[in-house]
C-alpha positions as CSV (number, residue, x, y, z in Angstrom):
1,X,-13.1,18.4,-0.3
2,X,-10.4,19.6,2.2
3,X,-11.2,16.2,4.2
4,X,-10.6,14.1,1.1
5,X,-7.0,16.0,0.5
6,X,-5.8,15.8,3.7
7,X,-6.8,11.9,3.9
8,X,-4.5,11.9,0.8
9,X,-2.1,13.9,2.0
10,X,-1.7,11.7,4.9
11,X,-2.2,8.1,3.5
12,X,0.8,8.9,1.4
13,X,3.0,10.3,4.1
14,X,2.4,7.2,5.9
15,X,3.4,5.3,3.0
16,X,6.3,7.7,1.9
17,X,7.6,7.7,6.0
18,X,8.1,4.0,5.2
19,X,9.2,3.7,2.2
20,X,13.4,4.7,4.3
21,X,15.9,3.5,4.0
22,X,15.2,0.0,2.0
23,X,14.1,0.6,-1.0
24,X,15.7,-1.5,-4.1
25,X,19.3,-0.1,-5.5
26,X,21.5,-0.9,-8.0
27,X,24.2,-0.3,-5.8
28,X,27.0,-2.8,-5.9
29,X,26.9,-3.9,-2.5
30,X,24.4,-6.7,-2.4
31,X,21.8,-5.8,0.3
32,X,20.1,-8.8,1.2
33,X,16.5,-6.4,1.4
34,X,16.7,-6.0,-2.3
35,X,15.1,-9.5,-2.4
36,X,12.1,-8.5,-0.5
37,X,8.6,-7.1,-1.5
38,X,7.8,-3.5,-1.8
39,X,5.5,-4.3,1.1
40,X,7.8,-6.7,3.3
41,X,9.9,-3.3,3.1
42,X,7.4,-1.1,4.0
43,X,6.8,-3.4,7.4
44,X,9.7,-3.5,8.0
45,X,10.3,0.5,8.2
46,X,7.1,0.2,10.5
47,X,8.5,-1.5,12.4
48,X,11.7,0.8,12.7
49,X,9.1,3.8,12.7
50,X,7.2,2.6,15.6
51,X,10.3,2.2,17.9
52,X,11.6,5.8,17.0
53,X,8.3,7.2,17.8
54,X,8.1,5.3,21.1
55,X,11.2,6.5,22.3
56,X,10.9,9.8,21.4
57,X,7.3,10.1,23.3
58,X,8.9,10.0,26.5
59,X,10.8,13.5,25.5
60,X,8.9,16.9,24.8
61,X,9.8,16.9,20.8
62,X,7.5,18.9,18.8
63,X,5.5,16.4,16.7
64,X,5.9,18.8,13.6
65,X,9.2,19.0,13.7
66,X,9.4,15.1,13.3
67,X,7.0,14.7,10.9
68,X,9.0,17.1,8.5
69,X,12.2,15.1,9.1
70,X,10.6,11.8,8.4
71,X,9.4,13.3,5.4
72,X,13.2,14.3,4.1
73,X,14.7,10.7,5.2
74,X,13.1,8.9,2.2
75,X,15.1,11.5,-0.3
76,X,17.8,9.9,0.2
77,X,16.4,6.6,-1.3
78,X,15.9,8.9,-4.1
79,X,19.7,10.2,-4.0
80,X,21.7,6.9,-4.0
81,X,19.6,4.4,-5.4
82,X,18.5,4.6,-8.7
83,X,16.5,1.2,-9.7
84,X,13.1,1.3,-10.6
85,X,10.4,0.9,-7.8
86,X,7.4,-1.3,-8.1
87,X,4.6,0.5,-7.1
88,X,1.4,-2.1,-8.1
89,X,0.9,-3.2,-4.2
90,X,1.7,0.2,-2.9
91,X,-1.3,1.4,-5.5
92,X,-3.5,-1.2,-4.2
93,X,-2.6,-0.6,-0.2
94,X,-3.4,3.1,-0.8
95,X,-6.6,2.3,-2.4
96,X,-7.8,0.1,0.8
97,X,-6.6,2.6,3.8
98,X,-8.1,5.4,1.2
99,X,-11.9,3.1,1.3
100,X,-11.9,2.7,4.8
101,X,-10.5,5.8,6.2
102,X,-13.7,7.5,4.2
103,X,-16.3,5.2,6.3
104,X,-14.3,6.2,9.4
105,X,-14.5,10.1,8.4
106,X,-18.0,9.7,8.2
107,X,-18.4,8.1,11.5
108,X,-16.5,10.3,14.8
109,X,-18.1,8.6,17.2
110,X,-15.5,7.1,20.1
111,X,-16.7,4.4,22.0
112,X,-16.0,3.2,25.3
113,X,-12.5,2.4,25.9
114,X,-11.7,5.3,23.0
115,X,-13.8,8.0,24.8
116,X,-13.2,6.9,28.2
117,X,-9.2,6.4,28.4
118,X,-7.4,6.5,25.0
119,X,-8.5,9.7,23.7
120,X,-7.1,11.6,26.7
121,X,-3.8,10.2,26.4
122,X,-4.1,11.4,22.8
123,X,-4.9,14.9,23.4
124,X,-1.5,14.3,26.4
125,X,0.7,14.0,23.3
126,X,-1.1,16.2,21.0
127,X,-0.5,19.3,23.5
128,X,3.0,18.7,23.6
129,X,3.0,16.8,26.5
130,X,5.4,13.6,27.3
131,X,4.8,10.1,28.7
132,X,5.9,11.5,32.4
133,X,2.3,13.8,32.0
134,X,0.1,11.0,31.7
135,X,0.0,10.5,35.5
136,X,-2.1,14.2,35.2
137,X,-5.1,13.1,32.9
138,X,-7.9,11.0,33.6
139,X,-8.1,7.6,32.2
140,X,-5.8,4.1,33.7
141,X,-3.0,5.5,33.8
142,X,-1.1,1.5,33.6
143,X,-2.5,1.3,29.9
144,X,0.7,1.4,27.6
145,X,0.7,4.5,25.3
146,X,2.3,4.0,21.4
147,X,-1.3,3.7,20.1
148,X,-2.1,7.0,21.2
149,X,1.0,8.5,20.5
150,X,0.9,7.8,16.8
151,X,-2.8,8.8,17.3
152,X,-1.3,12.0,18.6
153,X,1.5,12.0,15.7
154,X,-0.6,12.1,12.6
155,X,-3.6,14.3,14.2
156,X,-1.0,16.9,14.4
157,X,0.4,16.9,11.2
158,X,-3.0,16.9,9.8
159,X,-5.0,20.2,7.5
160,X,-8.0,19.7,9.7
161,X,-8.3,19.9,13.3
162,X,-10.6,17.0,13.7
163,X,-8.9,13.4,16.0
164,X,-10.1,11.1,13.8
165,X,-7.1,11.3,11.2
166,X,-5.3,10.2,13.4
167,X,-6.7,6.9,13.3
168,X,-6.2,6.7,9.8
169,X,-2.5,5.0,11.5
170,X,-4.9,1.6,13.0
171,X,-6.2,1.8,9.0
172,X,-3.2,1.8,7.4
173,X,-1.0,-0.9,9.8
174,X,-4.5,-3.0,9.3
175,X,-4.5,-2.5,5.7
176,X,-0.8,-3.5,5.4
177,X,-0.9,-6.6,7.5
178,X,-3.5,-7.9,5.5
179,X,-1.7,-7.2,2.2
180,X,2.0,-8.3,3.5
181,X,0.0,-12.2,3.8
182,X,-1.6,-12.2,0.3
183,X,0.9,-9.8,-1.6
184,X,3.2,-12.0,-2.6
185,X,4.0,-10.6,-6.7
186,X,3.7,-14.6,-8.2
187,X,-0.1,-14.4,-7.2
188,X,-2.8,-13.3,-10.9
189,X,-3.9,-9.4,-9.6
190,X,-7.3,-10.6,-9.8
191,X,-7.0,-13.0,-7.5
192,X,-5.2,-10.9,-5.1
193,X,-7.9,-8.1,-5.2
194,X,-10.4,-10.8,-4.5
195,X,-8.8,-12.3,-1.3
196,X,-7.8,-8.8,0.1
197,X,-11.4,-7.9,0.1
198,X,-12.4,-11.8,1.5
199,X,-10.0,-11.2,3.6
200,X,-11.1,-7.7,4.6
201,X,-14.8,-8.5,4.8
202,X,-13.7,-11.3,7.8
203,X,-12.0,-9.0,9.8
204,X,-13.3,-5.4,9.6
205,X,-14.8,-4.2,12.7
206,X,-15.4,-0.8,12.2
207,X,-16.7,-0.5,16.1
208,X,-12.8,-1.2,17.2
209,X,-11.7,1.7,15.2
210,X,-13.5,4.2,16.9
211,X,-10.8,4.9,19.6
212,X,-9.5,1.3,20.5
213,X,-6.4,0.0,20.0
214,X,-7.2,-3.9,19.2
215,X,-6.5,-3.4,15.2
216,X,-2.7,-1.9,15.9
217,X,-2.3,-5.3,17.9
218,X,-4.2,-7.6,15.8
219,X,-1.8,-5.9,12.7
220,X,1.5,-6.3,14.7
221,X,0.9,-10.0,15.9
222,X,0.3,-10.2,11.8
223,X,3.7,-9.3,11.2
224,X,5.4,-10.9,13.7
225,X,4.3,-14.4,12.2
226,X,4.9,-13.1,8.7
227,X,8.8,-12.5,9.1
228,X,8.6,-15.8,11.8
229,X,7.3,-18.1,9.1
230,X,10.0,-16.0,6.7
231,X,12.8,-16.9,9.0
232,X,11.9,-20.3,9.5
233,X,11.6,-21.7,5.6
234,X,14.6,-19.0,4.2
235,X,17.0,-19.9,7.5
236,X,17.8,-16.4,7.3
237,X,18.3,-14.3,10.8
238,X,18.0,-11.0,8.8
239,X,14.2,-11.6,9.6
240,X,14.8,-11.7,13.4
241,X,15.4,-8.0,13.5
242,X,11.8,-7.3,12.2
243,X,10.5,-9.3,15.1
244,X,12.8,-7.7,17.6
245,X,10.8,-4.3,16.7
246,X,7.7,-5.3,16.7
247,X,7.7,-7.5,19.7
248,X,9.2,-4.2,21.4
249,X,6.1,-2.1,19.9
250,X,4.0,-4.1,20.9
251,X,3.8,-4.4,24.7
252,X,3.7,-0.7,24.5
253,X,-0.2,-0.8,22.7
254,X,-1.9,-3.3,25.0
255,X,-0.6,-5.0,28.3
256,X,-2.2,-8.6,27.0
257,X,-0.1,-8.4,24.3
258,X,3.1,-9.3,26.8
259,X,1.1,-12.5,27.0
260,X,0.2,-13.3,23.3
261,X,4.2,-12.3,22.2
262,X,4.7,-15.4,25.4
263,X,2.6,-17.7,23.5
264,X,3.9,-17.0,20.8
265,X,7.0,-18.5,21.9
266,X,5.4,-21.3,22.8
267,X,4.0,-21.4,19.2
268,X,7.5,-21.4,17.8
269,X,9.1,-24.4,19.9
270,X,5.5,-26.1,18.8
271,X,5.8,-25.7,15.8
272,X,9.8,-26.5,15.4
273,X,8.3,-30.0,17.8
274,X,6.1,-30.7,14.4
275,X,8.5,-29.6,11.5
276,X,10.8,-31.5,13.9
277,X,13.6,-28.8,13.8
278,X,15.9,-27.9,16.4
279,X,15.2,-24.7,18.4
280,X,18.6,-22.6,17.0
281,X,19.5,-20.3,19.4
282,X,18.8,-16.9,18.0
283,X,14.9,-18.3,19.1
284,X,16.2,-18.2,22.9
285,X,18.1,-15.0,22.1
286,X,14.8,-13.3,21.3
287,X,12.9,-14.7,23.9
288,X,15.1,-13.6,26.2
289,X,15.4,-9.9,25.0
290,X,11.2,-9.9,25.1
291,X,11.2,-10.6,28.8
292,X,13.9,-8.0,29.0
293,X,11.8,-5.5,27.3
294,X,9.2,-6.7,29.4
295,X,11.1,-5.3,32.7
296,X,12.0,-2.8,31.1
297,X,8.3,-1.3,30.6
298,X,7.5,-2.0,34.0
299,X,9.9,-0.8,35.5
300,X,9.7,2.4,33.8
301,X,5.6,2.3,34.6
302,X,7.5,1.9,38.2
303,X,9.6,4.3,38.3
304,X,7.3,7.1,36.7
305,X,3.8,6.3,38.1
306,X,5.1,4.0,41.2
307,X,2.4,1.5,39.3
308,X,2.7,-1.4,37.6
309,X,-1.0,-3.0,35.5
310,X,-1.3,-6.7,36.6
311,X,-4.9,-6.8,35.8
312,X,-8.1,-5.6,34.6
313,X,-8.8,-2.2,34.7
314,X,-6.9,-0.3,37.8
315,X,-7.6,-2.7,39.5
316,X,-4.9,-5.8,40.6
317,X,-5.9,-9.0,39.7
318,X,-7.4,-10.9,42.5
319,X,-8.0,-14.9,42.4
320,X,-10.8,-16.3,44.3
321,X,-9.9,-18.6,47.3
322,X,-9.3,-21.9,46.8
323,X,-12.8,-22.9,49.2
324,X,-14.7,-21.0,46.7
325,X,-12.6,-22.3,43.0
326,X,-13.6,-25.9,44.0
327,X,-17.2,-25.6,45.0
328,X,-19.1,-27.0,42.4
329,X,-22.1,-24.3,42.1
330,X,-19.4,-21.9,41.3
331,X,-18.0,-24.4,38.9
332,X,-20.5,-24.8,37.0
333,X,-22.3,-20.9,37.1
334,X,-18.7,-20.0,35.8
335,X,-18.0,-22.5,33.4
336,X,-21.4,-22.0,31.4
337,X,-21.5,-18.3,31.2
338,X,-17.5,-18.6,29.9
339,X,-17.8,-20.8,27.2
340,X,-20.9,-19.3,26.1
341,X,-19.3,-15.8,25.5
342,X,-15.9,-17.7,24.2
343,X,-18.4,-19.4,21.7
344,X,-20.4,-16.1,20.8
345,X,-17.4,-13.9,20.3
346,X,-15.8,-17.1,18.1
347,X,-19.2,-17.1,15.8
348,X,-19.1,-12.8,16.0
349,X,-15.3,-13.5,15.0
350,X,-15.7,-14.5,11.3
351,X,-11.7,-15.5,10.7
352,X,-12.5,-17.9,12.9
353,X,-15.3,-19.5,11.2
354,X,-13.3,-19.6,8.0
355,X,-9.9,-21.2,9.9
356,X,-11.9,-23.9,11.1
357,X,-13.8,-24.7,7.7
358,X,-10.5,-24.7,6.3
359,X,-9.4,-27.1,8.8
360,X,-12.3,-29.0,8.6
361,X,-11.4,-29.3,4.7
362,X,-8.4,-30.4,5.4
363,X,-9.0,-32.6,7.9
364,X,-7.8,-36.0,6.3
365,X,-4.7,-34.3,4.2
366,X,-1.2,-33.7,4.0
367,X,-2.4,-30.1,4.5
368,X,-3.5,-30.5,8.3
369,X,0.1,-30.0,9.8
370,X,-0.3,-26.4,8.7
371,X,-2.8,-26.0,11.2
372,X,-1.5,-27.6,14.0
373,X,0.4,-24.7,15.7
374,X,-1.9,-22.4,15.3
375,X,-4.9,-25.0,16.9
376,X,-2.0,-25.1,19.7
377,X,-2.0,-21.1,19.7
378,X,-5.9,-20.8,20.0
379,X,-6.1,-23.3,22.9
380,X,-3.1,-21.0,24.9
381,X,-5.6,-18.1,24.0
382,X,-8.6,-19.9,25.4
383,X,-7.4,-21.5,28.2
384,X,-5.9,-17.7,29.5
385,X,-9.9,-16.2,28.7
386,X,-11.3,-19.3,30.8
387,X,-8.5,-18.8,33.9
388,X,-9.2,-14.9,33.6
389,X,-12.9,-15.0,34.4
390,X,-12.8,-18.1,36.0
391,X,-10.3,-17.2,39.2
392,X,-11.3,-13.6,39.6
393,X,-13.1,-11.9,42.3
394,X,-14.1,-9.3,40.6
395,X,-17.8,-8.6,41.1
396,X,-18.3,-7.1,38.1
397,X,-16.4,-10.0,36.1
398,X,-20.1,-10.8,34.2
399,X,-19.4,-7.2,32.9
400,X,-15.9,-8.1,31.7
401,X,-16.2,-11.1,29.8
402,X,-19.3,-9.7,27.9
403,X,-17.6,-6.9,26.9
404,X,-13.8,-8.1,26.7
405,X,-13.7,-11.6,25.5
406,X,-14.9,-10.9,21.6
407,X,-11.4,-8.3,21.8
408,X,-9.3,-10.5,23.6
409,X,-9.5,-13.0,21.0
410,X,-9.8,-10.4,18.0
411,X,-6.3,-9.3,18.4
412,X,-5.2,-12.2,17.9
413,X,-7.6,-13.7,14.9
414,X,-5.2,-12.2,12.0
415,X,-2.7,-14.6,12.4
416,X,-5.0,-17.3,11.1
417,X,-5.4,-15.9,7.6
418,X,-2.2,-17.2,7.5
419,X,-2.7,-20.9,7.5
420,X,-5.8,-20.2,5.7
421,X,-3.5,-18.5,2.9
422,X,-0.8,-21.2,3.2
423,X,-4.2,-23.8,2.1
424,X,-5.1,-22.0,-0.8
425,X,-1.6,-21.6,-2.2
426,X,-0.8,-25.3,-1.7
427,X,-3.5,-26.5,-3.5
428,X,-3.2,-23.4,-6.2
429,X,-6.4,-22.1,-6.0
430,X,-4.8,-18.5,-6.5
431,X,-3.2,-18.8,-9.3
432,X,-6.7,-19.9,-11.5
């Protein structure tokens, strides 16, 4: 019983934490978030939350004390503003995190990457230690850290002593990502129930929760093409700061994700090529503040560790030579086993069955362009998995692609329930 209380207790602190500082007012200034959803708000704050948290892990700040202040900030929502607060999606994203944080609680088990490397940076922060102690545990110590610092952050604040509430975070940024796509208020609630759990039941992985920190990226590239696609049709650079946060957040979880926030860029002036739309400048503004951030992170990895991750593993990345690229044995023995695993881990994938049945379906309409970008996206994706295993060295690189290419291209599956979701609206399927 104390399990299921504290899984409350948590959820809705999680939910509370971001529900500051933009909740609806009837204040006479006009803020521009009163326009947005319950749950675009409650991103948004995420995304706010996440870079707080990441600053403060490189300080020794008693995780207590900063739970209980992010706790009181929401209060003042409660002070000032006085309009009613619609709480219908907020119901419904408790009710998810609340379903699958119960499956996880029955299941402790870590797996690899969890029991062999993110779990002990976890325990770092959950002793009170900072980012500078990471070079004294075992584990890589070039993997990023925010993952397993709000890992750290909500195992602390929990009733019960046990790690796994911690990961009740992955849940609930997983849970919310999938919501923000299909919780727009217009759709029947019916409907909405029903593609949550289609939606759900395509993605759920329950393996990757058990210590690895794919979801947290698979949910963040999620919200990054949410308030993209939100900035691009309302021409509104209010939706830029969003992005800014999460792109930030992001390179701290996983070091790939430096490279999916790149081609992301590359999506964007794609898909402003096929909308045939100019690329404004706030675009080359953010692009040029991620490959700031981007320095930034390694030269702080630099400066702490005198180590920066350019590969798998600890290990550097190392090409084959050029003699050895181009001989055609190796060629082909590559080639094979790569696309094999790139087509198993697509079939194991099932978002990716449904994008390209969806594309397939619309094939010969005027609802093909939607898909166009993203196709573009995928074949970036591809191409970096084929290069990877192709050019590297590695002796063990059989190994790695078994075991790294159905990940690699999970984190990045989410963002193709959003064409998917575009297709169904278009031709008003949700609103039967």
């Amino acid at each position: 019983m104390i399990e299921i209380l504290n899984m409350f207790f948590l959820i809705i602190s999680m939910i509370w934490i971001c529900s500051f500082p933009l909740i609806q007012s009837n204040s006479k200034i006009n803020f521009i978030f009163n326009k947005l959803t319950s749950l675009e708000k409650t991103s948004i704050n995420l995304s706010i939350l996440l870079n707080i948290l990441l600053i403060l892990s490189f300080y020794k700040i008693n995780l207590q004390y900063i739970f209980a202040t992010l706790l009181i900030l929401p209060l003042i929502n409660f002070i000032n503003f006085k309009k009613k607060i619609s709480l219908q999606s907020l119901v419904i994203l408790f009710f998810f995190i609340f379903i699958l944080s119960i499956s996880i609680g029955s299941n402790l088990k870590l797996e690899w990457d969890g029991a062999a490397t993110w779990i002990y940076k976890t325990i770092n922060f959950y002793s009170g230690n900072n980012f500078n102690n990471l070079s004294e545990i075992p584990g890589i110590i070039t993997y990023p850290h925010l993952g397993s610092y709000m890992w750290a952050f909500f195992w602390k604040n929990s009733f019960i002593n046990s790690e796994y509430v911690g990961r009740i975070f992955f849940v609930f940024c997983y849970c919310l990502s999938i919501l923000l796509i299909v919780g727009l208020p217009k759709i029947k609630l019916s409907n909405k129930i029903l593609l949550i759990i289609s939606f759900v039941i395509l993605t759920l992985d329950y393996y990757l929760f058990a210590g690895y920190q794919e979801y947290l990226v698979f949910s963040i590239l999620i919200f990054i093409f949410y308030f993209y696609f939100k900035y691009f049709v309302q021409k509104q650079k209010i939706f830029l700061i969003p992005m800014i946060f999460f792109i930030n957040a992001i390179i701290w979880v996983k070091n790939e994700a430096s490279v999916f926030v790149l081609f992301f860029f590359l999506f964007v002036i794609f898909h402003h090529l096929i909308e045939k739309h100019k690329v404004k400048n706030e675009i080359f503004v953010l692009g040029g503040f991620f490959i700031f951030v981007v320095f930034v992170k390694y030269f702080i990895f630099d400066k702490n560790f005198n180590k920066i991750n350019l590969g798998m593993g600890d290990v550097a990345f190392q090409t084959n030579s050029l003699k050895d690229i181009f001989q055609i044995d190796y060629f082909i023995e590559r080639t094979s086993s790569i696309i094999m695993n790139i087509v198993v881990a697509l079939i194991k994938c099932k978002v990716y069955l449904m994008f390209f049945l969806t594309l397939l379906f619309c094939l010969n309409n005027k609802n093909f362009k939607i898909f166009l970008p993203f196709i573009f996206f995928l074949f970036l994706n591809l191409i970096l998995i084929f290069l990877i295993y192709y050019l590297t060295n590695s002796s063990d690189w059989r190994i790695y692609q078994a075991t790294t290419i159905d990940r690699l291209l999970f984190q990045t599956s989410g963002i193709y329930l959003i064409p998917i979701y575009f297709v169904l609206k278009k031709i008003d399927y949700l609103n039967t």
